[in-house]
C-alpha positions, 0 to 999 in steps of 0.5 A, a space after each residue: 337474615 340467613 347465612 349461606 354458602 355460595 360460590 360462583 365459578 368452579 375452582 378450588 375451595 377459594 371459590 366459595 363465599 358467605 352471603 346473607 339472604 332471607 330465608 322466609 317463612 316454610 311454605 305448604 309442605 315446608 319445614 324451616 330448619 336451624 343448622 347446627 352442623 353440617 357434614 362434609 362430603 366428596 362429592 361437594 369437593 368434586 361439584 364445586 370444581 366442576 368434576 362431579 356428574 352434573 354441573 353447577 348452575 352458575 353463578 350463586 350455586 348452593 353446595 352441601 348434601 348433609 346438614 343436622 339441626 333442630 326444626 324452627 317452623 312447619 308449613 301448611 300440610 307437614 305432618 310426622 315434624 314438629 317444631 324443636 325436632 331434632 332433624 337431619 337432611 336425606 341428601 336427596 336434593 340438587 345441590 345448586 338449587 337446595 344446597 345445605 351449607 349455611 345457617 338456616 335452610 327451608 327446605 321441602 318435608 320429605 327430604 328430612 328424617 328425625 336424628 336416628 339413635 340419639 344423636 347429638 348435631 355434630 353425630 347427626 351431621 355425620 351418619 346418613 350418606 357414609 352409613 346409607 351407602 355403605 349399608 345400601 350397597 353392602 347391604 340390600 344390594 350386595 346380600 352381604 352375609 355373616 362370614 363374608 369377606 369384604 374388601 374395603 378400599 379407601 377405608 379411611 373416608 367416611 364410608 370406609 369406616 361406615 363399612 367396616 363397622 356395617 360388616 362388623 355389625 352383620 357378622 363379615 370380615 372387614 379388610 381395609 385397604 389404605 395407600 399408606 401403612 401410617 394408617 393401619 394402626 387406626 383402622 385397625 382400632 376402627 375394627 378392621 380384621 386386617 389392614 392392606 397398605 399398599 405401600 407394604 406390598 402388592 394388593 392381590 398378595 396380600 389379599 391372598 395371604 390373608 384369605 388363603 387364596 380365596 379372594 373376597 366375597 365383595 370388594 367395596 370400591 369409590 376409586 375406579 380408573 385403571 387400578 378397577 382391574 387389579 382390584 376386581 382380580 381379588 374377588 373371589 370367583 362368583 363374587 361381587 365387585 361394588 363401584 360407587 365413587 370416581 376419585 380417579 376420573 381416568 377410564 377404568 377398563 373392565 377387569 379380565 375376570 369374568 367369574 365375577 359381578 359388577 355393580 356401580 352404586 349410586 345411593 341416591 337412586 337407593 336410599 331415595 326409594 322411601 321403603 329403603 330409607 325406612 329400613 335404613 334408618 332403623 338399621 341404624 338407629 338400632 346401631 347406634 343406640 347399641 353402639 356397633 355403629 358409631 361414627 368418627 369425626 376427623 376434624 370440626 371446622 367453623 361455617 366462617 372456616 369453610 375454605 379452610 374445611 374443603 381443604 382439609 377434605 381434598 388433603 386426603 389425610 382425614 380418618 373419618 368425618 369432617 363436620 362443620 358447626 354452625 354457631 348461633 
């Protein structure tokens, strides 16, 4: 029997339970995969409460895009996977169908990729949709260049930090933005070049003090709502404006600075494209191996404590990933 994560109404973390189900053998092009830890995200907060771009299938609705573990059998046809893989989900599947929270998953092949760099399972669980949306925005839509400023708000999150070790990889300049200044001091350690707190002072000043007067190449978003104005004000003129979240679910007017590009991002529709996720993946395996590219881990959580975890993640307080193990 298998342990998976359920829940059968939208609401609040309380909503979510543990059920026993049986997983069963892989099918034609099937791999059956042990869940060792599993990373949180965002968007499963907002899907799970019903805010997210589609909705729950109810009840008995699966959750989670990110889990890493090791492969337990291969079905008929799977080929490029082998049994004790250490392995990592893509994130590329409708979560209440094929959800990953819980402690066996049987999943199709190609939603799995091998661990990249060498990592562990806790690292694993933490490094695709942060890095692959940060680096498939920043990246290969954003053409971001040695020297470019790029600003980063939300810096704390996962993809935050992401960024800002991508733009320190490629040779730009990571500002981060936080709404706290109890803050600066880590993102300053994570390799920021300078911290924005915005309890400190107004957004575009800063920006300006800092870039003197030139504003950022790229401004690297997931807030939106009707703060998107000023933020797209501190785009250097011809610069891009990246979107790629909705934590502020308001409607977010268009910026009066018509010197400047929109792009709203979604990593699925990227990521998903398989000579993408390619070049993704040797990205980063090249970073992590050299180190450039090293995920932070907020907090681990147990399976059983998966209330506790999504409560964590909807306090706002974390720096980095939170990852959920999976004992045995």
């Amino acid at each position: 029997m298998a342990q998976q994560v359920v829940f059968d109404e939208v609401g609040g973390p309380e909503v979510l339970r543990i059920e026993k189900v049986e997983h069963g053998e892989p099918g034609p092009g099937e791999v059956l995969l042990r869940v060792d830890a599993l990373g949180l995200n965002r968007a499963e907060a907002l899907f799970r409460a019903g805010g997210y771009y589609y909705q729950p299938t109810l009840p008995g609705s699966r959750l989670g895009y990110e889990a890493s573990g090791e492969v337990l059998a291969v079905g008929e046809g799977v080929t490029g996977f082998s049994v004790g893989d250490p392995v990592l989900t893509a994130g590329t599947g409708e979560m209440s169908a094929s959800g990953v929270y819980g402690d066996h998953l049987r999943l199709a092949a190609d939603g799995l990729l091998h661990r990249p760099g060498g990592t562990d399972a806790v690292t694993g669980a933490a490094v695709w949709l942060s890095y692959s949306t940060a680096y498939g925005a920043l990246v290969e839509q954003g053409g971001l260049r040695p020297g470019d400023t790029v600003l980063i708000t939300a810096a704390s999150s996962s993809v935050g930090i992401a960024a800002i070790q991508i733009a320190n990889h490629i040779g730009a300049i990571p500002v981060a933005v936080t709404r706290s200044s109890a803050k600066r001091e880590r993102l300053a350690q994570l390799g920021a070049a300078h911290v924005i707190a915005l309890d400190e002072g107004g957004l575009l000043e800063q920006v300006a003090e800092f870039t003197g007067g030139r504003g950022a190449e790229i401004v690297f978003d997931p807030v939106s709502g009707p703060g998107l104005a000023e933020v797209a004000r501190a785009v250097t003129p011809g610069g891009l404006l990246i979107v790629y979240g909705w934590l502020d679910p308001r409607p977010a007017p268009l910026p009066l600075n018509w010197s400047l590009r929109i792009l709203g991002y979604g990593n699925l529709q990227v990521a998903g494209v398989p000579e993408v996720r390619h070049r993704i993946w040797h990205f980063l395996d090249a970073g992590l191996r050299a180190g450039t590219l090293a995920p932070v881990i907020d907090r681990t959580f147990d399976l059983e404590e998966i209330v506790e975890a999504h409560r964590h993640l909807e306090s706002n307080s974390q720096i980095g990933k939170i990852v959920v193990t999976v004992r045995h």
